[in-house]
C-alpha positions as CSV (number, residue, x, y, z in Angstrom):
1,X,-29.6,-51.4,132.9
2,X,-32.8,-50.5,131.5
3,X,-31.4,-47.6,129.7
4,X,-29.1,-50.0,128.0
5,X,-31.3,-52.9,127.0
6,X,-33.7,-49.7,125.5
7,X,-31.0,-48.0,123.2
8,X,-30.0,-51.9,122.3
9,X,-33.7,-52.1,120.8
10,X,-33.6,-49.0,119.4
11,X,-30.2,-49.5,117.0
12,X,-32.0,-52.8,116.7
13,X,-35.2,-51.8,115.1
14,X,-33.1,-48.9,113.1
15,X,-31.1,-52.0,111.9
16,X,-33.8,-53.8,110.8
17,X,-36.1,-51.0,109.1
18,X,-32.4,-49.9,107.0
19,X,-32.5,-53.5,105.8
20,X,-35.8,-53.4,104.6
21,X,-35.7,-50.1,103.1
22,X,-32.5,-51.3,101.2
23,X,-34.3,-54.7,100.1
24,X,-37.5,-52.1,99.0
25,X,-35.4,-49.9,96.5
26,X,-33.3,-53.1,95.3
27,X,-37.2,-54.7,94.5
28,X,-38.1,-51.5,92.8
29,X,-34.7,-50.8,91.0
30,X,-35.1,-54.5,89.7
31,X,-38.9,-53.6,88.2
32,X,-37.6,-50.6,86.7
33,X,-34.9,-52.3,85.3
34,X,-37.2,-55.0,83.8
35,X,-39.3,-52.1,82.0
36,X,-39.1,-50.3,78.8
37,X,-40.2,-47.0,79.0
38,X,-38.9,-46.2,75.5
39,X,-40.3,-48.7,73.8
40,X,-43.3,-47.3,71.8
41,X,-46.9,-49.2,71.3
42,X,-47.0,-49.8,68.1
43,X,-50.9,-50.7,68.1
44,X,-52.0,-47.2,70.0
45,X,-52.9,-44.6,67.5
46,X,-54.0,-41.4,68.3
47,X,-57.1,-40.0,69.6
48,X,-60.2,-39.1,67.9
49,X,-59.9,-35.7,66.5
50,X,-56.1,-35.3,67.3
51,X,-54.9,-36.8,64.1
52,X,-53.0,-34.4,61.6
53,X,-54.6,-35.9,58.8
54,X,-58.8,-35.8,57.7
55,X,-60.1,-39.1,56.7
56,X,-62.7,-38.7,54.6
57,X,-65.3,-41.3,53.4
58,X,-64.8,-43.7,56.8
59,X,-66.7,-43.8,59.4
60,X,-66.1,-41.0,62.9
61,X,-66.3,-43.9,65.0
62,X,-63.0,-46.1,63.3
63,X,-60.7,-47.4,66.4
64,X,-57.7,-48.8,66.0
65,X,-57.3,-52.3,66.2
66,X,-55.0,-54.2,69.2
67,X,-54.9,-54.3,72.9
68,X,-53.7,-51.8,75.0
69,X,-50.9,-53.7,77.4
């Protein structure tokens, strides 16, 4: 009787931790869903000293304006 009321908690628990793996991956499919990777930010330029073209006459320290998100 013991055995049996043991392997009944077992496929129990294995019941519930499937469910709340499934609910897990539909949470994060959902978030992923919700974001844009290809969407480019259009107020990021590039680094200091990594631009193809020489500015001359402006100052080394010019940042780009806008907020990173």
């Amino acid at each position: 009787m013991e055995t049996l009321i043991a392997l009944a908690a077992v496929a129990l628990l294995i019941t519930l931790g499937m469910r709340l793996i499934h609910r897990l991956n539909t949470q994060h499919d959902a978030r992923i869903a919700a974001h844009h990777f290809s969407d480019p930010y259009p107020a990021i330029a590039r680094p200091p000293g990594h631009s193809p073209h020489t500015r001359t006459g402006q100052a080394s320290s010019h940042r780009s304006t806008g907020t990173w998100p």
